[in-house]
C-alpha positions in Angstrom: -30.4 -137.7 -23.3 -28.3 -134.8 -22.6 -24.4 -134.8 -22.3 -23.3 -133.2 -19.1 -21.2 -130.5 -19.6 -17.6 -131.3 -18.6 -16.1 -128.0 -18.2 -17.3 -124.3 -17.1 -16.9 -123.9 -20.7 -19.4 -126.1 -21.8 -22.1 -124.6 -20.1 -24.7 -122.4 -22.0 -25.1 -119.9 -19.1 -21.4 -119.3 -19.0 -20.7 -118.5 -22.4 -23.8 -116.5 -22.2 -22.3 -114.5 -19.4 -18.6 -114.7 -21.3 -20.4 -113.1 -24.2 -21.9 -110.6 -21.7 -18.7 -109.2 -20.3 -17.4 -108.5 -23.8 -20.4 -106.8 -24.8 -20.1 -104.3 -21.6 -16.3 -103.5 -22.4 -17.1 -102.5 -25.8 -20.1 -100.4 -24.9 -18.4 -99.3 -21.6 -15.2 -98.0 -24.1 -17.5 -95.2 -25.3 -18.5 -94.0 -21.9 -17.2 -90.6 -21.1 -13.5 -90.8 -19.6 -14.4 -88.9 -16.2 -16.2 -92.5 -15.5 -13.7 -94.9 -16.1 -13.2 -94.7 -12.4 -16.9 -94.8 -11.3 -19.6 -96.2 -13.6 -17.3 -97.7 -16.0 -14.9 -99.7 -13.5 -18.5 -101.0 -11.6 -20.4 -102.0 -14.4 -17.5 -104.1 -15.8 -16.3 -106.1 -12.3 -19.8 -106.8 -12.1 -19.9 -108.4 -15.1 -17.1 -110.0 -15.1 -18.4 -111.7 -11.8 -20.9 -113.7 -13.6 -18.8 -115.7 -15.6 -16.1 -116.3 -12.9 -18.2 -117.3 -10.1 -20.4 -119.2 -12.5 -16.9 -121.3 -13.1 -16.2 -121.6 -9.9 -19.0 -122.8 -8.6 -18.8 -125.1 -11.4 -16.2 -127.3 -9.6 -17.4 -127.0 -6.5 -18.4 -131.0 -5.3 -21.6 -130.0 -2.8 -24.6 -128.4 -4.1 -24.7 -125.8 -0.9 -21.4 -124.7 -2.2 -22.2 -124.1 -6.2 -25.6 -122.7 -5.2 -23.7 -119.8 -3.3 -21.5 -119.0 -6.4 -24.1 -119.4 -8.3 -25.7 -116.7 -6.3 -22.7 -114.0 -6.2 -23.3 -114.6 -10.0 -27.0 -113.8 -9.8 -26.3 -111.1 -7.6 -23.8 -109.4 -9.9 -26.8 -109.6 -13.0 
């Protein structure tokens, strides 16, 4: 049987997505400096969306409610 996962943390898809953002600011760091304002800023708040809605949706208590973070996650992929 599996153990639930007892915080955000625990969860495969978050550090997954954790793992993600760090990836994009290193590869992001060697984009041309006229598009740190542009491509550079967009690309990271969007992944840095995943993990933290993925978390919060992780405490949410009804399912309508961590299915919509879930989704703003999704959406930011």
């Amino acid at each position: 049987m599996k153990e639930l996962a007892k915080t955000f943390e625990d969860l495969i898809v978050w550090q997954k997505a954790h793992q993600f953002v760090l990836d994009v600011y290193k590869y992001t760091g060697n984009f041309p400096k006229e598009e740190i304002y542009g491509l550079t800023s967009q690309l990271r708040r969007a992944a840095v969306s995943i993990p933290a809605n993925t978390a919060e949706g992780f405490k949410k208590k009804g399912k309508a409610d961590k299915v919509r973070y879930l989704n703003i996650a999704q959406g930011s992929l």
